[in-house]
mmCIF file of the C-alpha atoms, coordinates in Angstrom:
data_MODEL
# 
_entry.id   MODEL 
# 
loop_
_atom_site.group_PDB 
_atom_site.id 
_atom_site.type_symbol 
_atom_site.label_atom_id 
_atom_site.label_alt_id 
_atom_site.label_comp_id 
_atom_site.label_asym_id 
_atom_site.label_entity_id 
_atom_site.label_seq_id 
_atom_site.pdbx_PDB_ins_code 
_atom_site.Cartn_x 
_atom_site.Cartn_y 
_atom_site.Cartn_z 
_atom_site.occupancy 
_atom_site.B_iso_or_equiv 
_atom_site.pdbx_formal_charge 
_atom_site.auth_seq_id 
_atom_site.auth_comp_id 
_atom_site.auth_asym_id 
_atom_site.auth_atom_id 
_atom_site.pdbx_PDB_model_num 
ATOM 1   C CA . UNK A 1 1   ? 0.000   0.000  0.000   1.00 0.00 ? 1   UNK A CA 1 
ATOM 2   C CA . UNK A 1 2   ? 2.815   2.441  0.786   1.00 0.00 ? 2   UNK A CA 1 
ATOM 3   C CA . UNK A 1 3   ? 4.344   1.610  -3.199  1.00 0.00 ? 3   UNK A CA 1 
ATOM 4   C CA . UNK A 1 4   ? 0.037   3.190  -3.838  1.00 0.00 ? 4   UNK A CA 1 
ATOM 5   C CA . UNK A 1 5   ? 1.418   6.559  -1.584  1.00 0.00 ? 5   UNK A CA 1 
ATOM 6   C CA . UNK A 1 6   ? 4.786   6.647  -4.306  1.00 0.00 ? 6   UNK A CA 1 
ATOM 7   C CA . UNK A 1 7   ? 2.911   5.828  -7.599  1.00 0.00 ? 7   UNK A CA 1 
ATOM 8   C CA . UNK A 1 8   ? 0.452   8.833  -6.650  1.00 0.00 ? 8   UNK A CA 1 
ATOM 9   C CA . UNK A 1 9   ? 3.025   11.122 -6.171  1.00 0.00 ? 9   UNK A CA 1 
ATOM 10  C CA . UNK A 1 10  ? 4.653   9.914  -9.831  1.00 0.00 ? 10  UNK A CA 1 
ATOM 11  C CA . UNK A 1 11  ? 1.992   9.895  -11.548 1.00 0.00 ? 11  UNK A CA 1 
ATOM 12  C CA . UNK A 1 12  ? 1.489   13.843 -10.484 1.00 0.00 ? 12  UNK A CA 1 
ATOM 13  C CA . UNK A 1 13  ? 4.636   14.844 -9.696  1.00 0.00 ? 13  UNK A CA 1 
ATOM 14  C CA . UNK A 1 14  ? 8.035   14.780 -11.448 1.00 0.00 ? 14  UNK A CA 1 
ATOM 15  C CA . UNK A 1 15  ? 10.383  12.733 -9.399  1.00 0.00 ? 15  UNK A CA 1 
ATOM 16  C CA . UNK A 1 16  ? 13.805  14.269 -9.106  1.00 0.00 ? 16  UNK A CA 1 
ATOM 17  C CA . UNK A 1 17  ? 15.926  11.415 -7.696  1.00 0.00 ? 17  UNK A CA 1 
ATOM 18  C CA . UNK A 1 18  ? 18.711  13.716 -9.523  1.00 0.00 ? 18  UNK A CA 1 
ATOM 19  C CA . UNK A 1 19  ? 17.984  16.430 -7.119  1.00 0.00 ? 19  UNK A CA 1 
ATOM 20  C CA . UNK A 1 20  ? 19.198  14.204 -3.922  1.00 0.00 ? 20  UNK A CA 1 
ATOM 21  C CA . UNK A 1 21  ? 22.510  15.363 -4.559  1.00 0.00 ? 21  UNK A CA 1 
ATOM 22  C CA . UNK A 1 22  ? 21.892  19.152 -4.976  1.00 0.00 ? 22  UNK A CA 1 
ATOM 23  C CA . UNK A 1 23  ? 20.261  19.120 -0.961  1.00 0.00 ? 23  UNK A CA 1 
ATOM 24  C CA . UNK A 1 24  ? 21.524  18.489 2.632   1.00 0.00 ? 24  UNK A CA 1 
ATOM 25  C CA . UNK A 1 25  ? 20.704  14.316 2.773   1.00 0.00 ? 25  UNK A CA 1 
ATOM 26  C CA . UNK A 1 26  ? 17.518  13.525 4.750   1.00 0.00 ? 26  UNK A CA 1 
ATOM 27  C CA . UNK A 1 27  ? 18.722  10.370 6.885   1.00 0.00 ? 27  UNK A CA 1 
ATOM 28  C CA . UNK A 1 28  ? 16.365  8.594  8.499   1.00 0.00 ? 28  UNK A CA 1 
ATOM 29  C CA . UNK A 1 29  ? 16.382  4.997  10.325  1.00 0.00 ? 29  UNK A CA 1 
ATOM 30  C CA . UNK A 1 30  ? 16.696  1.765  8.641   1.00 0.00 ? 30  UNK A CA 1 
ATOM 31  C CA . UNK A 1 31  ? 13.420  0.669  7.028   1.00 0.00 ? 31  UNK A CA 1 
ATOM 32  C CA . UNK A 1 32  ? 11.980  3.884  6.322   1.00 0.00 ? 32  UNK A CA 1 
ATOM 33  C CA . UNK A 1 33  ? 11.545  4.620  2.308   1.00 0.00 ? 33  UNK A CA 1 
ATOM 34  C CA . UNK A 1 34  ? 11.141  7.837  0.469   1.00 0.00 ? 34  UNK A CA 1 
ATOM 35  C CA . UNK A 1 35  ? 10.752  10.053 -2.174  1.00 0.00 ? 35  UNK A CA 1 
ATOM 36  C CA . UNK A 1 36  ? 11.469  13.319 -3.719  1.00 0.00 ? 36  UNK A CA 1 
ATOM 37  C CA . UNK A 1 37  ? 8.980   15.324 -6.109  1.00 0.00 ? 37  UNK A CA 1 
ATOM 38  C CA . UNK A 1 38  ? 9.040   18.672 -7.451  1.00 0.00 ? 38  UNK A CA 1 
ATOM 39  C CA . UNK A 1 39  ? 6.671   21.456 -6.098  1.00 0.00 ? 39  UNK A CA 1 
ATOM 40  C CA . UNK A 1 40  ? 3.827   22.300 -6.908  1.00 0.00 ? 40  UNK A CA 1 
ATOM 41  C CA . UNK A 1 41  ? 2.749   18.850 -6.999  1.00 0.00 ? 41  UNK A CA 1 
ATOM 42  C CA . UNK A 1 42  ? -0.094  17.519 -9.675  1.00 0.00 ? 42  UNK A CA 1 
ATOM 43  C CA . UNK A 1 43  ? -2.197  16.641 -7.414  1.00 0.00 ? 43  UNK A CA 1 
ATOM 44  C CA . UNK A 1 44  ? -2.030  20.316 -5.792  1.00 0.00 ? 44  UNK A CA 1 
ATOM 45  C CA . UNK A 1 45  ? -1.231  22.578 -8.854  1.00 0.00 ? 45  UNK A CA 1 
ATOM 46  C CA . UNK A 1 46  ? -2.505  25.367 -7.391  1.00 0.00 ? 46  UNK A CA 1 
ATOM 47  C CA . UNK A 1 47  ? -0.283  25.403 -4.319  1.00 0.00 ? 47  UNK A CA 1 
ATOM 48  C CA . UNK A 1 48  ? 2.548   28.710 -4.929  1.00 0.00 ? 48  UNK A CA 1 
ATOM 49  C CA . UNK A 1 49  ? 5.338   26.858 -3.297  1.00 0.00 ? 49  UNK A CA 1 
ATOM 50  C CA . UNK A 1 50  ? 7.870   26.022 -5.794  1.00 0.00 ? 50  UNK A CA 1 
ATOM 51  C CA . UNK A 1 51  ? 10.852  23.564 -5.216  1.00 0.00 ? 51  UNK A CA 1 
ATOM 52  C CA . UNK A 1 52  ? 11.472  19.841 -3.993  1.00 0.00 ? 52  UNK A CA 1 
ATOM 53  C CA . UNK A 1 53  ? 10.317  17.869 -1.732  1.00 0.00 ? 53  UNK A CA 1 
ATOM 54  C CA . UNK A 1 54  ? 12.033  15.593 0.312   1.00 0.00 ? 54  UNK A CA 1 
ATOM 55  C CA . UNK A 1 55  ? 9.684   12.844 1.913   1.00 0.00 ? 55  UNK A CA 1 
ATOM 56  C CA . UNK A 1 56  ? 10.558  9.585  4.600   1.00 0.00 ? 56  UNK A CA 1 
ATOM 57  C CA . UNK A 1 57  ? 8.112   7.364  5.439   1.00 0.00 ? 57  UNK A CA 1 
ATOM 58  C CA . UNK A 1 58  ? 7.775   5.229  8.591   1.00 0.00 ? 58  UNK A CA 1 
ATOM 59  C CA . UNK A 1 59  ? 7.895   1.401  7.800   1.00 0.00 ? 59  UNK A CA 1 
ATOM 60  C CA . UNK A 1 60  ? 3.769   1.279  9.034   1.00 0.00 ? 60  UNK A CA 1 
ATOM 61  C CA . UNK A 1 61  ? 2.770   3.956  7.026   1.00 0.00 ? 61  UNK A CA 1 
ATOM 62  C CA . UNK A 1 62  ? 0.301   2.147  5.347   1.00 0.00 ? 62  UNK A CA 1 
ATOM 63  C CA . UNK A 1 63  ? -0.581  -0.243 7.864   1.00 0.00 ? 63  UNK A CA 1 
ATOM 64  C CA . UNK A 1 64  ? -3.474  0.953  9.654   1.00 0.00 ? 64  UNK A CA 1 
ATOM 65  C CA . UNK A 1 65  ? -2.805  -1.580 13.005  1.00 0.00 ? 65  UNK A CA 1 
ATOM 66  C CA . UNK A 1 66  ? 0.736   -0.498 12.797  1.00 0.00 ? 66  UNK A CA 1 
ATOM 67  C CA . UNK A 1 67  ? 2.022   2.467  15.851  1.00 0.00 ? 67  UNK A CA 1 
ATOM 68  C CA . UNK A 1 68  ? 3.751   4.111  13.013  1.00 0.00 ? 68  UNK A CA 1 
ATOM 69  C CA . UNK A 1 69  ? 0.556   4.501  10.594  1.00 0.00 ? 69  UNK A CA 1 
ATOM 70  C CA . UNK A 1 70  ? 0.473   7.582  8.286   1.00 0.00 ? 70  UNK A CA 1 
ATOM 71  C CA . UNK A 1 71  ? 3.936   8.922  10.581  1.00 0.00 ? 71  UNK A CA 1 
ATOM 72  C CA . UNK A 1 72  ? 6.304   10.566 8.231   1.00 0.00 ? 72  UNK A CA 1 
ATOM 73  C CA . UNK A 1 73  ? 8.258   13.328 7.428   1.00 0.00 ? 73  UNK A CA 1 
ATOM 74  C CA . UNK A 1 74  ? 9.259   16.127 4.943   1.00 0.00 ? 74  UNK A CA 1 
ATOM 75  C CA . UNK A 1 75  ? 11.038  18.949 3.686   1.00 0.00 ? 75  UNK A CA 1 
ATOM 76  C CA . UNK A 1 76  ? 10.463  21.267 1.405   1.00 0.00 ? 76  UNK A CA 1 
ATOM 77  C CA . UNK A 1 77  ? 13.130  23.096 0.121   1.00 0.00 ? 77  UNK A CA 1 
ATOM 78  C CA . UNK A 1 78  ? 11.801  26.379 -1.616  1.00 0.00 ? 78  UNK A CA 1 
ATOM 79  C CA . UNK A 1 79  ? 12.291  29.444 -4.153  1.00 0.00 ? 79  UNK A CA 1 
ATOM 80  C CA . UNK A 1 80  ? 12.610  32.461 -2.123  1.00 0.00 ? 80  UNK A CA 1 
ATOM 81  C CA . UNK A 1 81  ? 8.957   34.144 -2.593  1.00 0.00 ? 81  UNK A CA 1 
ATOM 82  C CA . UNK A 1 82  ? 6.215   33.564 -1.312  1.00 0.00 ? 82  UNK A CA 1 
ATOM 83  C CA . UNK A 1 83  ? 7.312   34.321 2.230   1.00 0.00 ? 83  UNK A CA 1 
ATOM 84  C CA . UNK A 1 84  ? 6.463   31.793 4.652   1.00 0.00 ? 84  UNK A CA 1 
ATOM 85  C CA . UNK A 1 85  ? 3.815   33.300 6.631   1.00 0.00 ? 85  UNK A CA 1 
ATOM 86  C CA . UNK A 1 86  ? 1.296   31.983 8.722   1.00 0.00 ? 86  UNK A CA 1 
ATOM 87  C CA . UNK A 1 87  ? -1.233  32.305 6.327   1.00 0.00 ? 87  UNK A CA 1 
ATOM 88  C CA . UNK A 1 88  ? 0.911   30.968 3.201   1.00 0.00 ? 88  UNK A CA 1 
ATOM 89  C CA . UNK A 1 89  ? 2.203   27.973 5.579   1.00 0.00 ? 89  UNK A CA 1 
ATOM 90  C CA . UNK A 1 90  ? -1.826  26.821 6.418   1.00 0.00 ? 90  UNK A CA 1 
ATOM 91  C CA . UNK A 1 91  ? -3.271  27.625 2.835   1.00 0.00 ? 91  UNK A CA 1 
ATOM 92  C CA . UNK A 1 92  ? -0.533  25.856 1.341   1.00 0.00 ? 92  UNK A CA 1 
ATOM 93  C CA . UNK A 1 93  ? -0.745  22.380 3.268   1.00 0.00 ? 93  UNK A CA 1 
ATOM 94  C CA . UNK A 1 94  ? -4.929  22.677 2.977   1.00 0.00 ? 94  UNK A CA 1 
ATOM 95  C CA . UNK A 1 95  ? -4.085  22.945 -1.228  1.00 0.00 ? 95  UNK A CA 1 
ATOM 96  C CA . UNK A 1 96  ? -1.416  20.108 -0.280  1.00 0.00 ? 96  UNK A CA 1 
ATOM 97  C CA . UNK A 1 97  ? -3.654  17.523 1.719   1.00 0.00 ? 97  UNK A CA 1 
ATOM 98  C CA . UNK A 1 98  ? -7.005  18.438 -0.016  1.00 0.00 ? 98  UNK A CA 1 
ATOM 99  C CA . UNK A 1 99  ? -5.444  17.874 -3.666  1.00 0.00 ? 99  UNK A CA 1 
ATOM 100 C CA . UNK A 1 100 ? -3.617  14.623 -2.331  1.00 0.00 ? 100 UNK A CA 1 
ATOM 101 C CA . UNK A 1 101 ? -6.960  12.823 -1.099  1.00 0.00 ? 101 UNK A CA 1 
ATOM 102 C CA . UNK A 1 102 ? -8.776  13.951 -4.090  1.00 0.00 ? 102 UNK A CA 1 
ATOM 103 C CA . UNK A 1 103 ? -6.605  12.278 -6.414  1.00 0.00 ? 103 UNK A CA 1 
ATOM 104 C CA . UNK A 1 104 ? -6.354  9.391  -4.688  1.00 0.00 ? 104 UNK A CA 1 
ATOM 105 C CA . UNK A 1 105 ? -10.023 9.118  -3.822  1.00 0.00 ? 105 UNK A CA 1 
ATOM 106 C CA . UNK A 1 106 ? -10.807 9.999  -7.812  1.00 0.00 ? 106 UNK A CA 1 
ATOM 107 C CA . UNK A 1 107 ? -14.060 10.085 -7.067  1.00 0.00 ? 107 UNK A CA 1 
ATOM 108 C CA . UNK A 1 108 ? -14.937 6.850  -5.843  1.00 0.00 ? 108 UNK A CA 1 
ATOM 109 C CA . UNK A 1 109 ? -15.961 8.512  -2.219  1.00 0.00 ? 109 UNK A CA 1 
ATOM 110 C CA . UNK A 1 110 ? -18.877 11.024 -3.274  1.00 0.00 ? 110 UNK A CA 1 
ATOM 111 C CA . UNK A 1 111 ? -19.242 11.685 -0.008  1.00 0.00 ? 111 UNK A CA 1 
ATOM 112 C CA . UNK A 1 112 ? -16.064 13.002 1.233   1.00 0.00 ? 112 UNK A CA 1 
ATOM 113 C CA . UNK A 1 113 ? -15.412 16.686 1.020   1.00 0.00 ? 113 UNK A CA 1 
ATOM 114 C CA . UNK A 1 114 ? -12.138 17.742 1.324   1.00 0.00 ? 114 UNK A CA 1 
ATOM 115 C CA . UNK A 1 115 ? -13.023 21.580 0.976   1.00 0.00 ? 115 UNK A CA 1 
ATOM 116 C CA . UNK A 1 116 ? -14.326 20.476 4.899   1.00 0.00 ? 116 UNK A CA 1 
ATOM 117 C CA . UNK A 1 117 ? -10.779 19.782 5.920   1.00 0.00 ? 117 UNK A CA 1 
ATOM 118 C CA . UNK A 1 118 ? -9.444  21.817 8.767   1.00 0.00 ? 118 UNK A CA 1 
ATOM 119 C CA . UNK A 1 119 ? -6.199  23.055 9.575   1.00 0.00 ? 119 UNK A CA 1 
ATOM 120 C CA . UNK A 1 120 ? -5.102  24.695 13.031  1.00 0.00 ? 120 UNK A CA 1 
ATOM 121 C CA . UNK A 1 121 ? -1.943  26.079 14.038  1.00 0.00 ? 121 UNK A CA 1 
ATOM 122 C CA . UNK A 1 122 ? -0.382  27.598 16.768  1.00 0.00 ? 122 UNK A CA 1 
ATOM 123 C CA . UNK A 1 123 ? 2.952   29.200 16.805  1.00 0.00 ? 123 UNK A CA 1 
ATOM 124 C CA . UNK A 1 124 ? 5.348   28.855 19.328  1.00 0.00 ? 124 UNK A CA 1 
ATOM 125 C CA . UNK A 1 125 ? 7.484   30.962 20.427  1.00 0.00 ? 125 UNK A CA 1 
ATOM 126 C CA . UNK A 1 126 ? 10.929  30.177 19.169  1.00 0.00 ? 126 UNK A CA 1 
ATOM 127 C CA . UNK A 1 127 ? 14.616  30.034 21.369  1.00 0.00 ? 127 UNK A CA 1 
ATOM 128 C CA . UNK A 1 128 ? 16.588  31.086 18.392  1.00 0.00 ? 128 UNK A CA 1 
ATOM 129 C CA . UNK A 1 129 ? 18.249  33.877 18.258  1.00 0.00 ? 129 UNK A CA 1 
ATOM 130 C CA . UNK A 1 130 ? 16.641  36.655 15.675  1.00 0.00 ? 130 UNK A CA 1 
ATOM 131 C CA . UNK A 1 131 ? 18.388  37.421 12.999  1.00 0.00 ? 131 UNK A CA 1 
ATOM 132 C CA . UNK A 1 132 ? 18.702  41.086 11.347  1.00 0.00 ? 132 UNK A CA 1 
ATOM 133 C CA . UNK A 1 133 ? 15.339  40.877 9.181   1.00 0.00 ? 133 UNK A CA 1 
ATOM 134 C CA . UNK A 1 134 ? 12.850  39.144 11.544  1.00 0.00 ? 134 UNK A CA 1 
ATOM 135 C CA . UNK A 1 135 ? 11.237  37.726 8.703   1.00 0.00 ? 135 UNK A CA 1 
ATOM 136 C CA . UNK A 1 136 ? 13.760  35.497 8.360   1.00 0.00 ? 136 UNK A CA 1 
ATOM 137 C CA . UNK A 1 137 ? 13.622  34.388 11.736  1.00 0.00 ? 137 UNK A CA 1 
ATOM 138 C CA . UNK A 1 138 ? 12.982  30.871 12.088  1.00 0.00 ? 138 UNK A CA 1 
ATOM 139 C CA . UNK A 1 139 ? 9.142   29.796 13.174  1.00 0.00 ? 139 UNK A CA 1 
ATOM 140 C CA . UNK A 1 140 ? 7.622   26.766 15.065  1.00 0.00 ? 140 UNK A CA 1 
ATOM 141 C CA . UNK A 1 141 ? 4.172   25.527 15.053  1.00 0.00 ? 141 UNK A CA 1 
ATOM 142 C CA . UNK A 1 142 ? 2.434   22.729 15.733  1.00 0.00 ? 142 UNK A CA 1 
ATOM 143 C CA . UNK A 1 143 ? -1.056  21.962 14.841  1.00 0.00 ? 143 UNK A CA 1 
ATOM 144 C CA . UNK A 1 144 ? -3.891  19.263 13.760  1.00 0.00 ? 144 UNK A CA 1 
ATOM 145 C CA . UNK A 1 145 ? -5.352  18.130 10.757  1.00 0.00 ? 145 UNK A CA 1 
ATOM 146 C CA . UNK A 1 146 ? -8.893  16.828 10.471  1.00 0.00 ? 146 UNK A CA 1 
ATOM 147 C CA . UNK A 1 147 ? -9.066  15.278 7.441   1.00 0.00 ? 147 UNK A CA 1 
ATOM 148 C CA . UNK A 1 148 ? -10.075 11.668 5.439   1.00 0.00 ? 148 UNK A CA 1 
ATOM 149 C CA . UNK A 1 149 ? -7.093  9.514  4.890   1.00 0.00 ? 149 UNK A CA 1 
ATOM 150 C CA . UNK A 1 150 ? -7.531  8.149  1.684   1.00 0.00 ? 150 UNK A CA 1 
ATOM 151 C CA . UNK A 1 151 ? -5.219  5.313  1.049   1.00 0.00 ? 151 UNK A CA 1 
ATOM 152 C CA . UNK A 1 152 ? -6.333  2.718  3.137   1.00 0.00 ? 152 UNK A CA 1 
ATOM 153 C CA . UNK A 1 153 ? -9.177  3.425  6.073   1.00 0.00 ? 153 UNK A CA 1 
ATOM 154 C CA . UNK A 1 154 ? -10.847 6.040  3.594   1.00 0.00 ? 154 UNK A CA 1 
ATOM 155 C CA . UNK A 1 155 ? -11.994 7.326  7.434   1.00 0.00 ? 155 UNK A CA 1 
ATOM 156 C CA . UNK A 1 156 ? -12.167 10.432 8.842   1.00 0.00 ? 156 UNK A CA 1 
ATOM 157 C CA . UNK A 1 157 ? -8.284  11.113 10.904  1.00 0.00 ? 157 UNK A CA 1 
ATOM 158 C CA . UNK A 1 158 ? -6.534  13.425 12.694  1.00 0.00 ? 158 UNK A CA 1 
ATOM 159 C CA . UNK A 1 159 ? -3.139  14.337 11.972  1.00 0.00 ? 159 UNK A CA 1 
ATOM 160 C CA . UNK A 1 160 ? -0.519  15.908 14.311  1.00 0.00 ? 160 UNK A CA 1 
ATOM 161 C CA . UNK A 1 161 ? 1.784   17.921 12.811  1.00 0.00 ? 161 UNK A CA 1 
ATOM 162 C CA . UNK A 1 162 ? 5.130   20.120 13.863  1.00 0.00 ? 162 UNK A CA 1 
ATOM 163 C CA . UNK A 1 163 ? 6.770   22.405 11.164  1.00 0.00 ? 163 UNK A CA 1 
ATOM 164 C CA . UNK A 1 164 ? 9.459   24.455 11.182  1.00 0.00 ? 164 UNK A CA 1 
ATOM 165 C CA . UNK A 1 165 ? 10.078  27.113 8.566   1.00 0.00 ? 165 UNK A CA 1 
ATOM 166 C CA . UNK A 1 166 ? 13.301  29.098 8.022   1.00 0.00 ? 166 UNK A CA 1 
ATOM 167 C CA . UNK A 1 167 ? 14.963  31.479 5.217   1.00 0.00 ? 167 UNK A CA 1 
ATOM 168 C CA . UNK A 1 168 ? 18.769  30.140 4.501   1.00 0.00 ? 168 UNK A CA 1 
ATOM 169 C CA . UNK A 1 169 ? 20.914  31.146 1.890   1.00 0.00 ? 169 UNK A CA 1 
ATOM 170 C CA . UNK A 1 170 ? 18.131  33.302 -0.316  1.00 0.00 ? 170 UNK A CA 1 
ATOM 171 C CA . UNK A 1 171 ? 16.095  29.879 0.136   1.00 0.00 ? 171 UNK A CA 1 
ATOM 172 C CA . UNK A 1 172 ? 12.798  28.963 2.063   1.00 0.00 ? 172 UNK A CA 1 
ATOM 173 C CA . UNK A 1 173 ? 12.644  25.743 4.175   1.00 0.00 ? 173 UNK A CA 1 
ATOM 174 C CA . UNK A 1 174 ? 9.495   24.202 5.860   1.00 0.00 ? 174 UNK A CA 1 
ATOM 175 C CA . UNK A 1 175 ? 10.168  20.672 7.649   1.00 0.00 ? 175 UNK A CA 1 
ATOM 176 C CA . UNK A 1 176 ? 7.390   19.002 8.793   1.00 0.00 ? 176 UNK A CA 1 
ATOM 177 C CA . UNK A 1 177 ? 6.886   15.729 11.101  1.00 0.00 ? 177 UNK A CA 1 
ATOM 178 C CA . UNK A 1 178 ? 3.031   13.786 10.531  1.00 0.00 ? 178 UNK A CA 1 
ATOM 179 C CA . UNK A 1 179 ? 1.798   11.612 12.608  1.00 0.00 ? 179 UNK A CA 1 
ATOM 180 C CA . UNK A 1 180 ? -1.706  10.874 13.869  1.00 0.00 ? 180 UNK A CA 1 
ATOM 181 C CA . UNK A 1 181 ? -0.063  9.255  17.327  1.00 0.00 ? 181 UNK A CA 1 
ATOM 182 C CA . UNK A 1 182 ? 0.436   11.506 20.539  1.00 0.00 ? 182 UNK A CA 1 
ATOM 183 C CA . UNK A 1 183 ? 3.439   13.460 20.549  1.00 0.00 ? 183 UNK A CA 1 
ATOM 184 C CA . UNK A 1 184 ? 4.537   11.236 23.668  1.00 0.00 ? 184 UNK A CA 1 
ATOM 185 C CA . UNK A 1 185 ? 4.768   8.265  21.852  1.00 0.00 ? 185 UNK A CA 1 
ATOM 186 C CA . UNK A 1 186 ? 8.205   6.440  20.380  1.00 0.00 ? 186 UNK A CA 1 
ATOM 187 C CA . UNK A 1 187 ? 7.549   7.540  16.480  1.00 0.00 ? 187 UNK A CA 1 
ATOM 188 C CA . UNK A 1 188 ? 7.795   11.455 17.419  1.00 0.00 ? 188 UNK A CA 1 
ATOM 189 C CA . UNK A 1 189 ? 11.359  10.415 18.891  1.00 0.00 ? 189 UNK A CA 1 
ATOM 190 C CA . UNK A 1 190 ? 12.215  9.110  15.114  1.00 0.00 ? 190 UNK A CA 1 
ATOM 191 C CA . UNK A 1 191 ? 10.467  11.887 13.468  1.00 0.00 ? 191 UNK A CA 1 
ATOM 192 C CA . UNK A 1 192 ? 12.388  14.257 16.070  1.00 0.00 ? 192 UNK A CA 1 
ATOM 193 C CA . UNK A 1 193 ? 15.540  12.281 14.702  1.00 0.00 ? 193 UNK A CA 1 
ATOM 194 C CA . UNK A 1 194 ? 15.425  12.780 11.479  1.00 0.00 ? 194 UNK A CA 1 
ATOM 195 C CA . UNK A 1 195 ? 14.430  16.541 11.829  1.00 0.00 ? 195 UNK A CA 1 
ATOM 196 C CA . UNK A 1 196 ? 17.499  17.310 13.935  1.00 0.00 ? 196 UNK A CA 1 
ATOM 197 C CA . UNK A 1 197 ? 19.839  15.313 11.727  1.00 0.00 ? 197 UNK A CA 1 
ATOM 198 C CA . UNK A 1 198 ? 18.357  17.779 8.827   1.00 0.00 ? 198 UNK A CA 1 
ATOM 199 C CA . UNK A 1 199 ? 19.156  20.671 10.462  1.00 0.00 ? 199 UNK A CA 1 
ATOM 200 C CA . UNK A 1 200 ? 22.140  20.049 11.800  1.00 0.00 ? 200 UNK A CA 1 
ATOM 201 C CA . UNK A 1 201 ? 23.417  19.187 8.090   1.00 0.00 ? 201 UNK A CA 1 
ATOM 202 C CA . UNK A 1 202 ? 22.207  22.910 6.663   1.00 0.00 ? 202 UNK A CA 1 
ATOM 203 C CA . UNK A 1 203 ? 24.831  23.735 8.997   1.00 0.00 ? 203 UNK A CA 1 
ATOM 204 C CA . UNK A 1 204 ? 27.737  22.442 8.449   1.00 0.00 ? 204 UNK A CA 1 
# 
């Protein structure tokens, strides 16, 4: 079911294994998979992030029983405009997750109405130190989103999320960790993992 995730995101995306090499590696634990697709996505062509994205995906993330079910990670790495505001970062990922189950749905859920999906985020306040233009400072949020997960359960789910965006090198970044478990549980410690690994590479 997970190989159902990748063939969506080919057959809408352009895959750019190439691009791997251009982009700090994103490690993550033995048994995870992954992908990388260009931005905007086809199933989301309406989204005004451009770039890559950089996906891992828990070994259960298509295994509904499994404590790791729909628990991944991403990055997107990003042209420099639009700015990553609050408002850009929530009306993005509702264009991202709404076009995503629609595709994969195509139709054969009349019922489910991903214009219904909800989104809410709260901002933390962040330890770094600000640099010269604040807009570039780095932001945290974390958040939920109540949507259908379409893949397997076609049921209504809740997704935590954290995401951290940044401005580096005339580039936007906005990581994100997914999972619909409680941020106390062991897969946030892996999804934590790979984050900090991430980061830590942009800067060496």
């Amino acid at each position: 079911m997970l190989r159902l995730f990748a063939v969506c995101l080919l057959m809408t995306a352009t895959l750019l294994v190439a691009d791997e090499k251009n982009s700090a590696k994103l490690a993550a634990p033995e048994g995870w998979s992954g992908e990388t697709i260009e931005l905007p996505p086809g199933f989301a062509p309406d989204m005004k992030l451009k770039g890559s994205e950089h996906i891992r995906f828990a070994p259960g993330m298509m295994k509904p029983a499994s404590d790791s079910f729909f628990s991944y990670a991403f990055v997107f790495e990003l042209q420099s405009k639009p700015d990553l505001t609050d408002a850009v970062v929530k009306e993005e990922f509702l264009k991202y997750y709404r076009g995503l189950c629609m595709k994969v749905l195509d139709g054969k859920a009349p019922d489910v109405d991903p214009s219904k999906f909800t989104l809410e985020l709260q901002r933390l306040k962040s330890d770094a130190k600000l640099p010269p233009n604040e807009k570039d400072a780095p932001a945290l949020y974390t958040g939920t989103l109540d949507w259908v997960e379409p893949f397997t359960t076609k049921k209504p789910q809740k997704l935590n999320l954290e995401i951290r965006t940044w401005t580096s090198t005339d580039r936007n970044y906005l990581f994100a960790c997914v999972s619909p478990q409680a941020r106390e549980t062991a897969i946030w410690k892996q999804l934590h993992a790979i984050r900090d690994a991430y980061l830590k590479k942009q800067t060496e």
